[in-house]
Each structure stands twice: as structure tokens, then as C-alpha cells.
C-alpha positions in Angstrom: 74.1 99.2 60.9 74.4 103.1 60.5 75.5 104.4 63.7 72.5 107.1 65.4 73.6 110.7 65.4 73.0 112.9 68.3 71.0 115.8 67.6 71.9 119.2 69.5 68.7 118.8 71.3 69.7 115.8 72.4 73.1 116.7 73.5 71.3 119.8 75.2 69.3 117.5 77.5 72.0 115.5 78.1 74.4 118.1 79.4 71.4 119.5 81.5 70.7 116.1 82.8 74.3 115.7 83.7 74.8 118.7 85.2 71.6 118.0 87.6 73.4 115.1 88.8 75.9 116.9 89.6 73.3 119.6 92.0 73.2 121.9 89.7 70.8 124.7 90.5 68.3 125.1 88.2 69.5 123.8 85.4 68.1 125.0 81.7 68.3 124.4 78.0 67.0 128.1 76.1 66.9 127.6 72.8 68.6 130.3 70.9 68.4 128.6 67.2 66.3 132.1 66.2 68.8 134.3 68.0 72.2 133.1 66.5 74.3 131.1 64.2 76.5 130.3 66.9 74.7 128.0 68.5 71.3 125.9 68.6 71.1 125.3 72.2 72.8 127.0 75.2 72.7 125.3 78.6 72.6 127.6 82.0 73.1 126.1 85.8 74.0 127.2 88.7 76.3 126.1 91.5 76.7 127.5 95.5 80.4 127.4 95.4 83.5 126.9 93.3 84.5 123.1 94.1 79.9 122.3 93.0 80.5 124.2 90.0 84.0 122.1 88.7 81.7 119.2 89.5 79.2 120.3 87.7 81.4 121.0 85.0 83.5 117.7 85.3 80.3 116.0 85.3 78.8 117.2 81.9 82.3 117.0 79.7 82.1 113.2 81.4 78.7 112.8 80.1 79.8 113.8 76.7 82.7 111.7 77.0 80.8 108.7 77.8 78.2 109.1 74.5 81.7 109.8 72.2 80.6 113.3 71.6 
């Protein structure tokens, strides 16, 4: 059986979901697929302090990490 690929929307959600986990403020996925060739997707949270925000961070490479992405 042919493994699934993850699309970037998928990934997208992921991360954002990840990163809510982790109490992320406001946590969003803009599409910018029209905007550059960098990227399809670009996720934006926010975090009170610094230790909230390397959790938040920590928290969406882990979700990657998890899926194998």
C-alpha cells in the first residue's frame, strides 16, 4: 500500500493545532500560495513569555516529528 502524503495544508493545520496545545495565542494559518513562491502556507501564534513560546515551538517540531515530516 502507497504510503498517504501530507499536503502543506495539512501540515499547516497540524502545526497550528500543535501549537494550540501548547497555549498558543491565537494561532493562524494565512495562506500566502498567491503572494509567494516561498511558501504555501505560513503559520502565526503568539506566546506571553519566552519559556510559552520554546514550548510552543518544541511542541510543533514534536508534532512534525511524530507524523515523519
Amino acid at each position: 500500500m502507497k504510503p498517504t502524503r501530507t499536503t502543506p495544508l495539512q501540515l499547516a493545520k497540524l502545526l497550528r493545532g500543535a501549537a494550540a496545545d501548547k497555549k498558543a495565542w491565537k494561532p493562524v494559518v494565512l495562506d500566502v500560495r498567491d503572494k509567494t513562491t516561498i511558501a504555501d502556507y505560513f503559520g502565526v501564534c503568539e506566546g506571553e513569555t519566552d519559556r510559552p513560546v520554546t514550548g510552543i515551538a518544541e511542541g510543533t517540531v514534536d508534532a512534525a516529528t511524530e507524523k515523519d515530516l
